[in-house]
N, C-alpha and C positions, 0 to 999 in steps of 0.2 A: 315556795308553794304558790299554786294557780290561785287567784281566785275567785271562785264559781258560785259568785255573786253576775258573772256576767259567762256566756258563752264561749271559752277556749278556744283560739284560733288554732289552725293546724301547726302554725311555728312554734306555738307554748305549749301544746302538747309534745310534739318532738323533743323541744328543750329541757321539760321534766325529764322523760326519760334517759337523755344525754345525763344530765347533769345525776338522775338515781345511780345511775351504772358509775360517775365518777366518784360518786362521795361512797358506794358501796367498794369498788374497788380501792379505793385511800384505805377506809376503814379497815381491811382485810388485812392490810400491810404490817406486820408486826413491829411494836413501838421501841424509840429505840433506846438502848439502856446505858447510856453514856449521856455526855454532853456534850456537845459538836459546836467546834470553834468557831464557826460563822456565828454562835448566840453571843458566846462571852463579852462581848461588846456590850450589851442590853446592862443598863444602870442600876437595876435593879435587882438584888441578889436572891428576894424572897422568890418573883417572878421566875427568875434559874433556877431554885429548888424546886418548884411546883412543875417545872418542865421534865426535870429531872426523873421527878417522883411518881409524873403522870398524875398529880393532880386534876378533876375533873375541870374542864372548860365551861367559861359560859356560855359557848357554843362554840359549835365544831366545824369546820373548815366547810362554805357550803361548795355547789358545783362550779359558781361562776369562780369562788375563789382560785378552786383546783385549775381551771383553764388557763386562768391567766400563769399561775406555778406552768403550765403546760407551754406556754407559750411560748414563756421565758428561757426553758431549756431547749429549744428550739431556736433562739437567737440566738444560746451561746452556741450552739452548733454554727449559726456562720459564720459566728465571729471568728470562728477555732479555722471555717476552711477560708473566711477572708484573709486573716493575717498568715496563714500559709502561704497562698497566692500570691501574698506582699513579702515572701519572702524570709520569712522565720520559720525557723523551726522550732516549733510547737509539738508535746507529748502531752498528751493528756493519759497516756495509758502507759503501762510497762511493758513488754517484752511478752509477761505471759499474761497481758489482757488486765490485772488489775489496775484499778486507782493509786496513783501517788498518794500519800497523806502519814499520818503518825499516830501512836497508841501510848499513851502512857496512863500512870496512875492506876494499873492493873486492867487497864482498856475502859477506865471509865472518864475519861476525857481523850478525844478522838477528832479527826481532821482529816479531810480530802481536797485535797486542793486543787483547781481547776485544769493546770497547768504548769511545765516547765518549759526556760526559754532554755536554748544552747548556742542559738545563734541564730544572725540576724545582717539585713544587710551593711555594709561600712558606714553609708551615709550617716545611721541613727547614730550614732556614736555608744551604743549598749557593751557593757559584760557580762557576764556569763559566768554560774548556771541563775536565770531569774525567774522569780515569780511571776505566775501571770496567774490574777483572780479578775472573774467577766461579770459584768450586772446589767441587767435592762430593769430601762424605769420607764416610765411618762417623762410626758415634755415639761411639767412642770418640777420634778423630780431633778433629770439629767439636767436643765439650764441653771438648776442652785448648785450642782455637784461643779459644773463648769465654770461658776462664778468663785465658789468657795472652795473648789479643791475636795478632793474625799474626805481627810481627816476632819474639817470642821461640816462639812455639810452630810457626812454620812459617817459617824467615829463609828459605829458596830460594824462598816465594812472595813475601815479602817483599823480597828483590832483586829479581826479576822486575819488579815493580811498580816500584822504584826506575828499574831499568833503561830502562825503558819511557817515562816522566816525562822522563827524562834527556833520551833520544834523540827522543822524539816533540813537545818541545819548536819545536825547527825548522820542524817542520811543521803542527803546533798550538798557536801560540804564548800562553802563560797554564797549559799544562797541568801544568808543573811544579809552577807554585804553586800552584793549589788540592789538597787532600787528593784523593788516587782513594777512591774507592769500591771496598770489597772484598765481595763475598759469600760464603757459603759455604754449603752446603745440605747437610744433613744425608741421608745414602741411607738411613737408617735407620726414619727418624720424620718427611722434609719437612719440618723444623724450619728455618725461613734464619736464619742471620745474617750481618749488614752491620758493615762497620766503616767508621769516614776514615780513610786514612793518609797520614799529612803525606809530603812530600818528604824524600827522606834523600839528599841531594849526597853524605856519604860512602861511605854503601853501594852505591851506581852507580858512585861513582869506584874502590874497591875491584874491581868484579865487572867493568869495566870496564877495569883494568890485567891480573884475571887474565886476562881474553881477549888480550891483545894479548902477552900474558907464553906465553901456549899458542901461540899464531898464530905466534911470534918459535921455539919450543922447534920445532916441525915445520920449519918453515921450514931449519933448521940440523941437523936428523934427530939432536936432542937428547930424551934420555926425560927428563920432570919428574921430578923427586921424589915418592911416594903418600903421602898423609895419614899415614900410619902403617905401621911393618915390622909389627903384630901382628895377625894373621890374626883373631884375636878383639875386636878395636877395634871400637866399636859400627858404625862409618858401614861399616868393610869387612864384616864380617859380610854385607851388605844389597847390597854393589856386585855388578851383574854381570859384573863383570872381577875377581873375587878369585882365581881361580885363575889365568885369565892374568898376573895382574901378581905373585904370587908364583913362578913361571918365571921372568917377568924379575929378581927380586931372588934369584936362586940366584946 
């Protein structure tokens, strides 16, 4: 919101209404009634229910947040025509236009997954069929991903990825076992980086029980347990349910 404590320039005027039309447009999109594997990562299981449930937020996605979501699929879009260009082949779609991904649990845990590899040139030394899930971060983001690796500097993308391997197994059979390919593009600098990550059976089977552990708690109109009573614990700090779920623990 402007505030007209002082005169509005014309770029803050223009910006409201960019940013009304985005948050109006988000808001219209009908919510969605599953849980989708990129979350299962999140350590927090009350958090997953409240997602689930559509508990109300302590606030709602504003405009600037939406742009940058905008932005960011927008990178993966070159990422999809650069590594083309380098020579893989890369499907992000099927045959008749939809998305790759999986439905179990009566379509109330769900996944789309970025991408499949089928091949690539000899040099990398790759197998086939691989995952490939895309991320863009900031600089200070991608340089800890790059120091630590996905799975300790980013585990919800790294369950994701596990998740995905897991379930799209069925359907693309080999995809567990070769490593996915991960990238990650820097919004700062277009800096990429790529990693393997091998299959992780534990960490799907872990993110895997929490869903069915959340699925099982609604089902019986049971509130989970929240990662932590301490309003100041790093992950609630960041949740957008911290105040609603401290109401529930009065």
């Amino acid at each position: 919101m402007l505030d007209f404590n002082h005169n509005p320039t014309f770029a803050e005027k223009l910006n409201v209404l960019i940013d009304a039309a985005l948050v109006s447009e988000h808001s219209s999109k009908p919510q969605r009634d599953y849980m989708g594997a990129s979350r299962l990562g999140v350590s927090c299981k009350r958090a997953l229910q409240y997602e689930f449930t559509h508990a109300p937020k302590d606030e709602e996605y504003s405009g600037k947040i939406l742009r940058i979501f905008a932005i960011g699929h927008l990178l993966e879009d070159l990422a999809i025509a650069w590594l083309r260009a380098a020579g893989l082949q890369l499907f992000t779609r099927k045959p008749n236009g939809d998305a790759f991904g999986f439905s179990v649990a009566g379509g109330r845990i769900r996944g789309h997954v970025d991408g499949i590899i089928s091949g690539a040139p000899d040099e990398l030394g790759l197998s086939f069929p691989m995952l490939w899930e895309c991320k863009s971060m900031n600089a200070k983001s991608w340089k800890d991903t790059v120091k630590n690796g996905v799975a300790k500097s980013k585990p919800v993308y790294a369950t994701q990825i596990a998740v995905y391997q897991a379930y799209m197994e069925g359907t693309v059979p080999g995809i567990c076992r070769n490593p996915a390919l991960f990238t990650a593009v820097n919004k700062d600098t277009a800096e990429i980086y790529h990693e393997l990550v091998p299959f992780d059976a534990a960490t799907a089977q872990t993110a895997s029980d929490r869903a069915v552990m959340i699925l099982r708690a609604v089902e019986a109109d049971e509130l989970l347990p929240p990662i932590s009573l301490d309003p100041e614990y790093y992950e609630c700090r960041f949740c957008t349910y911290q105040q609603h779920c401290r109401k529930e623990n009065l």
